[in-house]
N, C-alpha and C positions, 0 to 999 in steps of 0.2 A: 885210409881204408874206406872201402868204400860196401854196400848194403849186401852187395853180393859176395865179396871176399870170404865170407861164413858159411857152413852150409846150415843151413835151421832144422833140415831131420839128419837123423845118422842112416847113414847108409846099413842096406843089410845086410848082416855080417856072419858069417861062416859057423856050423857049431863049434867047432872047433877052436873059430877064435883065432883074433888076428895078431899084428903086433902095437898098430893101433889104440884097439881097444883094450889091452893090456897097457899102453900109455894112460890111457884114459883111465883108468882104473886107478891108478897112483898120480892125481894130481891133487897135489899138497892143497887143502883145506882152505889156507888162506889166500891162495889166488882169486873168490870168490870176494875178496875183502880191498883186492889188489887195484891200483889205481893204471894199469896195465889192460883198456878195452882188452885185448885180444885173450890175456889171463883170466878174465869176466866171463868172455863167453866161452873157453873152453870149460872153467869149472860148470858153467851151468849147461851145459852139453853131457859134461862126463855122468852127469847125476842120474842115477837108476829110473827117475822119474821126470825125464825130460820131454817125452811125448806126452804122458800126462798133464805135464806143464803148460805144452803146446795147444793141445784140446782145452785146456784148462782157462787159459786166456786168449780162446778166439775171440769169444763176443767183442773183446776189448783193445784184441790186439792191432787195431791201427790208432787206437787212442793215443795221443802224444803224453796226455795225463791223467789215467784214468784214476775214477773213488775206490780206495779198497776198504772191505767193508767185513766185519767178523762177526759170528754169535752163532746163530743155531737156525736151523732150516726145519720146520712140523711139517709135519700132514696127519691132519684132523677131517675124520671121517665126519661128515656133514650135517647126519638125519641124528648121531648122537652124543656128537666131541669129542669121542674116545680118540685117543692118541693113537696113529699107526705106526709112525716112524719117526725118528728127528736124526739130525745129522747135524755135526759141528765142523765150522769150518777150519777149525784146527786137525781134522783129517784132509785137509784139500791139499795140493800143492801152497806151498809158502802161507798157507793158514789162514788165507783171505779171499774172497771174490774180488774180480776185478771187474767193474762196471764202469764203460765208456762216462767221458766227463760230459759231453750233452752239449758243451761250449759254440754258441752259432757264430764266432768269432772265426774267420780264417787265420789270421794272425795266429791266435793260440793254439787251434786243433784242425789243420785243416779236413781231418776225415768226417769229425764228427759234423764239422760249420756243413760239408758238401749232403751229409745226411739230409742236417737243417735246411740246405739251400731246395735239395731235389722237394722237400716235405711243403715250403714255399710256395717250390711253381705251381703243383698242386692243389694249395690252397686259394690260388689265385687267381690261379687257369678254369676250375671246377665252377666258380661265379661266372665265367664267359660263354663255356661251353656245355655245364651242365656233368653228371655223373658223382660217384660215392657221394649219394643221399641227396644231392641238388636236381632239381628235375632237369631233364634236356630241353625243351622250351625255353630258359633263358638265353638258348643262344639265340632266338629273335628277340632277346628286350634291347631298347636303346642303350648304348654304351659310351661313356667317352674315357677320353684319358687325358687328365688335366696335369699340369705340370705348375706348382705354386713355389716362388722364390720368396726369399727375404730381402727387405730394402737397403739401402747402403748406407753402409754406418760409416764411407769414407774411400775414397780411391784405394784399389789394390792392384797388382799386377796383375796382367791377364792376358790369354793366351787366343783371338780372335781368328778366325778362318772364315771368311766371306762368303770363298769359291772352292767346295772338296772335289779337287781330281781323285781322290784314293779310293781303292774297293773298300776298306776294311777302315773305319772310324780308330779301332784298338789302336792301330798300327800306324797311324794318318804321319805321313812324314809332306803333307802339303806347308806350303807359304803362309806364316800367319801375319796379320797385318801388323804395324806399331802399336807398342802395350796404350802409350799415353803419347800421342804425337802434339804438338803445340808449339802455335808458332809464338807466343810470346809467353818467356822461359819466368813465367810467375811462380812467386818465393810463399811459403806458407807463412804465418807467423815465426814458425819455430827457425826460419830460414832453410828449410828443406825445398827446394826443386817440385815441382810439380807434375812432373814429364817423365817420361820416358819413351826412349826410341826404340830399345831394342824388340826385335823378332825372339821371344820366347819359345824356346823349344818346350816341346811336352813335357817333358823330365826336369822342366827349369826349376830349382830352390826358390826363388824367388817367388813364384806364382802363387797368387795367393795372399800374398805381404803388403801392409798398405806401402803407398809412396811416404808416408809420413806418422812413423809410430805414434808421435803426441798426439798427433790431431787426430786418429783413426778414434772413435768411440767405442771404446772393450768393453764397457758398463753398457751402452744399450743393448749390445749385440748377444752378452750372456745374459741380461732380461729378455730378451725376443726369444731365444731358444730354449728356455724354461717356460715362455711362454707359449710358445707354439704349439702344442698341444690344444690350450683352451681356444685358439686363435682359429683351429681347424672345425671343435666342436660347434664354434660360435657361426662357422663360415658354410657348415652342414644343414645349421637351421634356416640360415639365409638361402638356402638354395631351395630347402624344403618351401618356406613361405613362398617365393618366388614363386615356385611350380603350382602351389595354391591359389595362388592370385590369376596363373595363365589358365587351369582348370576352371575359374569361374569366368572370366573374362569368353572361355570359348563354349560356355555352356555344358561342361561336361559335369554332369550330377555325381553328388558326394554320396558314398557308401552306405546304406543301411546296414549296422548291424548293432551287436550288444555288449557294452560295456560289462566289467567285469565285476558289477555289483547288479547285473541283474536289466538297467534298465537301458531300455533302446536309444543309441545315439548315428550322428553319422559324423561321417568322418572322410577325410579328403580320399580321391580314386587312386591316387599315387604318393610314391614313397621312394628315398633315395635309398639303397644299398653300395656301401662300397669297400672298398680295399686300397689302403696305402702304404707305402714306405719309404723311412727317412734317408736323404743321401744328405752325408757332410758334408760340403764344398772345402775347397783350398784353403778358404778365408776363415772355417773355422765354426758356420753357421751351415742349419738346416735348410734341404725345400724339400719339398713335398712330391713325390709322383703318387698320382691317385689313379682308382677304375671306378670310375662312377656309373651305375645301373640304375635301370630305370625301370620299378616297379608296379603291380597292380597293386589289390586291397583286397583281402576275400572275404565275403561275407559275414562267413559264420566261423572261420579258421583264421585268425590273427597271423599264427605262424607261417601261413600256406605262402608260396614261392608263384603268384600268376602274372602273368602280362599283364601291360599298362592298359588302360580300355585308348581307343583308336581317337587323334585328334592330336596328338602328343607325340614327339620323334626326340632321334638322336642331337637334334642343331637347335629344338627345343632347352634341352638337356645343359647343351654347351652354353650357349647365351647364359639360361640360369647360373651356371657355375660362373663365368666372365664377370657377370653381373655383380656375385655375391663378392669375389675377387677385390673387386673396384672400389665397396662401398662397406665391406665390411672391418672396423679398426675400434678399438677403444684404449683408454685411459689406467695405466694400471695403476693400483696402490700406492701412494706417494712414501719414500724411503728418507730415510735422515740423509743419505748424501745427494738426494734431488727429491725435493719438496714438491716439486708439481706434476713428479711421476713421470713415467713413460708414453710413449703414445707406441700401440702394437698394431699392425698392418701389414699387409701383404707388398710386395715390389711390384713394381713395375714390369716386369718379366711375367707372364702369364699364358701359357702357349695349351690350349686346350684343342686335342685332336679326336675324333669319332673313330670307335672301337669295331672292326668286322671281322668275322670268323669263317668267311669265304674265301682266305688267301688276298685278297684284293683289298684297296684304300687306304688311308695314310698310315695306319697301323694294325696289323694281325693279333688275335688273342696270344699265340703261342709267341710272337714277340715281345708286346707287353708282361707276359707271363716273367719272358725269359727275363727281362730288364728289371722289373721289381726284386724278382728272386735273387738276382746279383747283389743288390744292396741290404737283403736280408741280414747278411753274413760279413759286414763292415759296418766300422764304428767312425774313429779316431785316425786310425791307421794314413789317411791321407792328406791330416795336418801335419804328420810326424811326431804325435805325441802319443803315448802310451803307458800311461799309469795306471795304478793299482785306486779303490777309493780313498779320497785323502781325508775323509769327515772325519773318520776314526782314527786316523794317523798322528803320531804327535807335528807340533811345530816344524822339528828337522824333517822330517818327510814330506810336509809340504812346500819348505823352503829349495827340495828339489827341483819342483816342477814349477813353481809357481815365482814371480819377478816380477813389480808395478815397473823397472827400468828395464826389462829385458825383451825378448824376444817376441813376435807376436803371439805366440802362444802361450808363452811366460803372461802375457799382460792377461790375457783371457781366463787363466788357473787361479791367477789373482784376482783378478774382480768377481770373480764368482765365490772366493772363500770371502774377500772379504767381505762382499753384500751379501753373505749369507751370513754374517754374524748376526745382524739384529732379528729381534723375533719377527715372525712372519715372513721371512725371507730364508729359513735354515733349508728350506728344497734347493736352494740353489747350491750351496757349499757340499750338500750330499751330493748333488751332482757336479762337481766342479772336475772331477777327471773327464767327462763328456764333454765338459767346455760349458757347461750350464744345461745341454738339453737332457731330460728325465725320461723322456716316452719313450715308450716300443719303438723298436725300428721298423717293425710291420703288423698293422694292425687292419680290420677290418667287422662290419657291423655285424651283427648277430644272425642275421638271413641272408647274407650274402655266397655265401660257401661252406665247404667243410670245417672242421679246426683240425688245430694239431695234435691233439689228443688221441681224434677219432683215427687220423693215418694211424699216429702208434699200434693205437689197438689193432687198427687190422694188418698192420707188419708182425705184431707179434702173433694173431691167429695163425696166421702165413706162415711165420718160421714153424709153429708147432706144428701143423700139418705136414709141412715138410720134414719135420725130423721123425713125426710119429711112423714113417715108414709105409708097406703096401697090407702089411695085416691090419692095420687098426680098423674100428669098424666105418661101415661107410658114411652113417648119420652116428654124429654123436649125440650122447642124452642132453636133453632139451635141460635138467638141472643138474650141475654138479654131483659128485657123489666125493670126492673127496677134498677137501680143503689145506693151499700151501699158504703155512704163517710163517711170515719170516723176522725173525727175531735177530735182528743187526744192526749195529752200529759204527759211525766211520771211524777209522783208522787211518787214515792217512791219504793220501794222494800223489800219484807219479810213479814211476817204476822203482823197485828196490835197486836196480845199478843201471848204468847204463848198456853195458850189455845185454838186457833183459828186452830194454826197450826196441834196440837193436834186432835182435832174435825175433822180438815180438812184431814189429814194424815189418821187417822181409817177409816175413810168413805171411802176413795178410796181403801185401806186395804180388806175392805169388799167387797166392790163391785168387787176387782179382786179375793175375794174367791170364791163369787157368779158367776163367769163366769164363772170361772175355774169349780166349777160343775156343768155346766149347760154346761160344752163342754165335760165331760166328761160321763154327762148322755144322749146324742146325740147318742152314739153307741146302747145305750140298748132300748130308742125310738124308732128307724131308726128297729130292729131287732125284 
């Protein structure tokens, strides 16, 4: 059965009354209980409060899982406390609000992850181009976009393309070269091959997999991506000093202004702003796409958003980043199963390209935008592993996922619970569903752009204005006059049957078909 086989409103039906709706009228109780989809949603159709239901669970209704949430809803008059109204949610339909899960996972939800993704480009784009609350000026500061790999913890399979005849990279059905070609067929220790010949297609299982499971290193590579985080912070400052040392070196004078105890300091003419986000590779490890901007200093405002002073460009910028790339690595904390610790660094892959918002040069804002924003919304998903956190899990549940003889990904779920047993290592086993890495998958510095907070808020101004209708007034009061306190708590999560989700899912289905021509018959209205 497929999403339209249902119909999700009831048609309108006669006073008189049809024979239909007299079916409907007598459908036995426990068809709502019935493991019979089609029995599911007829009961919740035939129900006197099925439209209600339906308005009732818009907000939520493309949520694959949404939070249901019960207690009581106030409105408290503001200048004196008094109680106006309260309402329980055991008058609502099914006795609970239903609030989208929020999940920026596609895998799990993809409506809500696409909210997340559009909120992203936003956040991304707004640092390139300027608007909600960043000034427009940024679009002339220097910009790049730097691409940081991790090093190799060991031959993997891989899928190379030298020369793309294809239009569309998604799609690329071009020639790829040999994974691992060699002409003398050397034995690893373990007696594994070291080669391979085959032409990997894009879809290949393989890709990704070392040539030689023992010898691949799983313990460095889930310290590297627990550590990657500090490795980025560490590789921010390097960039910043750099640009310090070329500031003075070209004579460009350091900032007067006043520290925040009062007394007069100065302080360098530039500052890095940026924006990043994590992509997983095949193999199971992090890198990094970055937007690095290139900042003034102002005066007498700390916070203020100004151009870099003149002497300083975008190939400036790039070198700095290269630079700090190349030189920036340190030594971590030594662990009972290697005493003389890791060494953390960046790979040898390092492709740093200049950022323009004139349509023109090797990369556009609204392309980078797009590219970061895609990897917002993935995790795991294209190792092939996907678990729940195992820190709190007992034993058996980790013994699902996790295998020191198994799989590549098995060896990785493994060395992360296991080196996170001893103390000062428990980040890593908390994060062992990730494969070791803990950070945001997109993050960016405090003056670089909007947040996502701030979108919220003005989507949901947005919706209210739009449902407040053409009478409400035209300026509203500058404070409150009345106050909603919401007194609730969760209950549960997911739809109460399948049918519900079903119902729920078309409806919103629909409603973004109806907009979508209703945005697309605007041109021929307007004309």
């Amino acid at each position: 059965m497929t999403a339209t086989a249902l119909p999700v409103a009831p048609d309108a039906l006669a006073a008189s009354g049809t024979a239909e709706c007299a079916e409907l009228a007598t459908v036995p109780v426990w068809w709502r209980r019935s493991a019979d989809l089609h029995k599911q949603a007829i009961a919740r159709a035939a129900r006197p409060d099925y439209e209600a239901w339906l308005s009732h669970v818009k907000s939520a209704s493309a949520c694959m899982r949404p939070v249901r949430l019960a207690g009581t809803i106030a409105t408290i008059e503001a200048a004196t406390g008094r109680l106006l109204a309260e309402r329980s949610t055991s008058d609502m339909p099914d006795g609970v609000i239903y609030k989208p899960c929020g999940n920026r996972r596609d895998s799990v939800c993809p409506s809500c992850s696409q909210l997340y993704k559009r909120d992203a480009y936003h956040v991304v784009r707004t640092g390139l181009v300027g608007g909600k609350g960043v000034p427009d000026e940024v679009a002339h500061h220097p910009a790049v976009f730097p691409t940081l790999t991790a090093p190799s913890f060991g031959p993997v399979h891989t899928r190379t393309v030298r020369r793309h005849t294809c239009t569309r990279r998604t799609d690329c059905d071009c020639r790829p070269e040999p994974c691992h070609a060699r002409r003398d067929l050397a034995l690893c220790p373990h007696g594994q091959r070291l080669a391979c010949f085959a032409r990997h297609d894009a879809d290949d299982h393989r890709l990704g997999t070392p040539l030689c499971l023992d010898c691949y290193d799983h313990d460095g590579q889930t310290v590297w991506n627990v550590m990657a985080g500090e490795l980025w912070r560490r590789t921010t400052i390097a960039v910043n000093r750099h640009l310090r040392r070329l500031c003075k070196a070209r004579g460009i004078a350091y900032v007067a202004t006043i520290s925040a105890s009062g007394k007069p300091k100065r302080v360098p003419p530039v500052r890095l702003s940026f924006g990043k986000a994590a992509e997983m590779q095949r193999r199971g490890v992090v890198h990094f796409h970055a937007i690095a901007r290139l900042d003034g200093v102002h005066p007498t405002d700390p916070n203020a958003v100004v151009p870099p002073p003149p002497g300083i460009d975008a190939d400036d910028l790039k070198v700095a980043i290269d630079h700090a790339a190349a030189t920036v690595h340190f030594t971590i904390e030594a662990h009972p199963a290697r005493p003389e610790g890791w060494q953390i660094g960046w790979g040898d892959q390092v492709l740093t390209k200049v950022v323009t918002v004139a349509g023109q040069g090797e990369v556009t804002d609204a392309q980078v935008a797009a590219y970061l924003a895609k990897y917002a919304t993935k995790a795991t998903e294209i190792t092939g592993h996907t678990s729940p956190r195992l820190d709190r899990g007992d034993l058996a549940t980790v013994e699902l996922y996790a295998n020191p003889t198994g799989t590549h990904v098995e060896r990785l779920v493994w060395a992360s619970v296991w080196l996170g047993r001893h103390d000062g290592w428990r980040r890593l086993r908390r994060w062992a569903h990730m494969l070791g890495f803990g950070g945001h998958f997109l993050t960016k510095s405090r003056r670089y752009s909007t947040t996502f907070g701030r979108l919220r808020e003005q989507r949901i101004v947005f919706r209210r204005n739009a449902s407040s209708g053409p009478d409400s007034p035209a300026e509203a009061p500058t404070e409150p006059t009345t106050l909603i306190v919401n007194f609730l708590q969760f209950v549960g999560a997911g739809w109460h049957t399948t049918a519900d989700a079903l119902l729920a899912n078309t409806s919103a289905a629909m409603a973004r078909e109806h907009a979508e021509a209703a945005r697309q018959a605007l041109p021929t209205l307007a004309a």
